[in-house]
C-alpha positions as CSV (number, residue, x, y, z in Angstrom):
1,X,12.8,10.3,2.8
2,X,12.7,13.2,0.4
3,X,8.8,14.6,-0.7
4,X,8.7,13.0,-4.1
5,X,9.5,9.5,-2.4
6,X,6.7,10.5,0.1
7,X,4.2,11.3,-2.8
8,X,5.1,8.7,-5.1
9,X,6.5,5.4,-3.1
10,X,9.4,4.4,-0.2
11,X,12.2,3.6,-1.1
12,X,13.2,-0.1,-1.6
13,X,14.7,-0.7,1.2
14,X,12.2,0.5,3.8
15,X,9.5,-1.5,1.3
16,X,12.5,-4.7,1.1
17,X,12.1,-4.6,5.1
18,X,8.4,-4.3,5.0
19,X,7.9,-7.1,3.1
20,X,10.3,-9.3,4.7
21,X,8.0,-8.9,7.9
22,X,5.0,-9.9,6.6
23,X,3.5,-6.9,5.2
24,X,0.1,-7.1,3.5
25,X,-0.6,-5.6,0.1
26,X,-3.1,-2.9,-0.1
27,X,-4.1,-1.7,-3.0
28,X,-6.5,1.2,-3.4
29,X,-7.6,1.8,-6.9
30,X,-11.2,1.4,-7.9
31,X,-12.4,-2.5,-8.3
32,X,-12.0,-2.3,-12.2
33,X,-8.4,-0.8,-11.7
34,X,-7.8,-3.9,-9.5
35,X,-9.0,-6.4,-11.9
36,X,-7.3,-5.3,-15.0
37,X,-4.1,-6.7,-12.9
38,X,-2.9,-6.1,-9.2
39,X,-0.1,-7.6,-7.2
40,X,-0.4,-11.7,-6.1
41,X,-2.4,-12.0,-3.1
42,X,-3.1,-8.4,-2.9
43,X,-6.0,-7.0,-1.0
44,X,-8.4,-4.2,-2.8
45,X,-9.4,-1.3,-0.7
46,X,-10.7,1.4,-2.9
47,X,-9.3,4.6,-1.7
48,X,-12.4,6.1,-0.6
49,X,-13.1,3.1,1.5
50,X,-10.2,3.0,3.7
51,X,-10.9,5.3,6.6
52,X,-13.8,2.6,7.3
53,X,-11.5,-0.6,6.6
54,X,-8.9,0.5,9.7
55,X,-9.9,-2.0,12.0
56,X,-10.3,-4.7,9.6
57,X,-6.3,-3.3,8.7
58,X,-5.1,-3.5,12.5
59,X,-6.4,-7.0,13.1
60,X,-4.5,-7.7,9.9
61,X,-1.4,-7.5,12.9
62,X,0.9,-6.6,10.2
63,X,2.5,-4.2,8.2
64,X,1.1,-2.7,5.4
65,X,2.4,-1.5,1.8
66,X,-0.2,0.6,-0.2
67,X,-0.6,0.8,-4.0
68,X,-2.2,2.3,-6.9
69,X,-1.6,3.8,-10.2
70,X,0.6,6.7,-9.6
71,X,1.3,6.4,-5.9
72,X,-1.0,9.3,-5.0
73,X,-3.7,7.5,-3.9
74,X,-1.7,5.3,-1.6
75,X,0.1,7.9,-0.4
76,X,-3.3,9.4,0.6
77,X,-4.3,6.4,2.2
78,X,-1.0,6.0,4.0
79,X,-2.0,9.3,5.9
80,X,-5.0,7.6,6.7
81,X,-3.6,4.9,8.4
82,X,-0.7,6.3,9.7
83,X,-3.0,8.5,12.1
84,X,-5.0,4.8,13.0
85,X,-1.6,4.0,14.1
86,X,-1.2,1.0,11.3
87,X,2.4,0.6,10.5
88,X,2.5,1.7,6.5
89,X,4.6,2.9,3.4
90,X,3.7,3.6,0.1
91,X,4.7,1.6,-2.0
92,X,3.8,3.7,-5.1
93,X,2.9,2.3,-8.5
94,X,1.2,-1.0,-8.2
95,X,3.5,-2.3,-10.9
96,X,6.6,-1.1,-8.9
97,X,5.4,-3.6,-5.8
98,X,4.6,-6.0,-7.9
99,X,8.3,-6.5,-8.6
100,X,9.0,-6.5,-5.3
101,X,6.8,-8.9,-4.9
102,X,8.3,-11.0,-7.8
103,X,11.8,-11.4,-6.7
């Protein structure tokens, strides 16, 4: 996976494969962020949040494909959960997994 992919969102297969094993929808923007439109079924863990929501994540048992704005944030909080051992991938923009999602 190249560095902009790493910054800004996986690729659509790796997120294709994700999905089609359950993954849950994280997304990390602020609260208002998340209310002015998010992904179906999404849940919202605010960025600066996530380091305390790991085990909440892990009992989850399942995949995981953060979101946000940009993909910065996620791919922040992907680092995060990577090193709790969470199985992750940014999934970048919220608007790009919300397609995914849509198909």
């Amino acid at each position: 996976m190249g560095i902009l992919s790493s910054l800004f969102g996986g690729g659509s297969k790796e997120l294709q494969a994700l999905k089609d094993n359950g993954a849950v929808v994280i997304d990390v923007r602020t609260p208002g962020e998340f209310k002015n439109g998010h992904v179906k079924g999404a849940k919202n863990y605010p960025l600066q949040n996530i380091g305390s929501k790991t085990q909440e994540i892990k009992r989850l048992n399942k995949p995981v494909i953060l979101c946000c704005a940009s993909g910065m944030r996620s791919g922040q909080a992907k680092g995060i959960l990577k090193s709790a051992g969470i199985e992750c991938a940014n999934g970048g923009s919220w608007t790009k997994v919300d397609r995914l999602y849509s198909n």
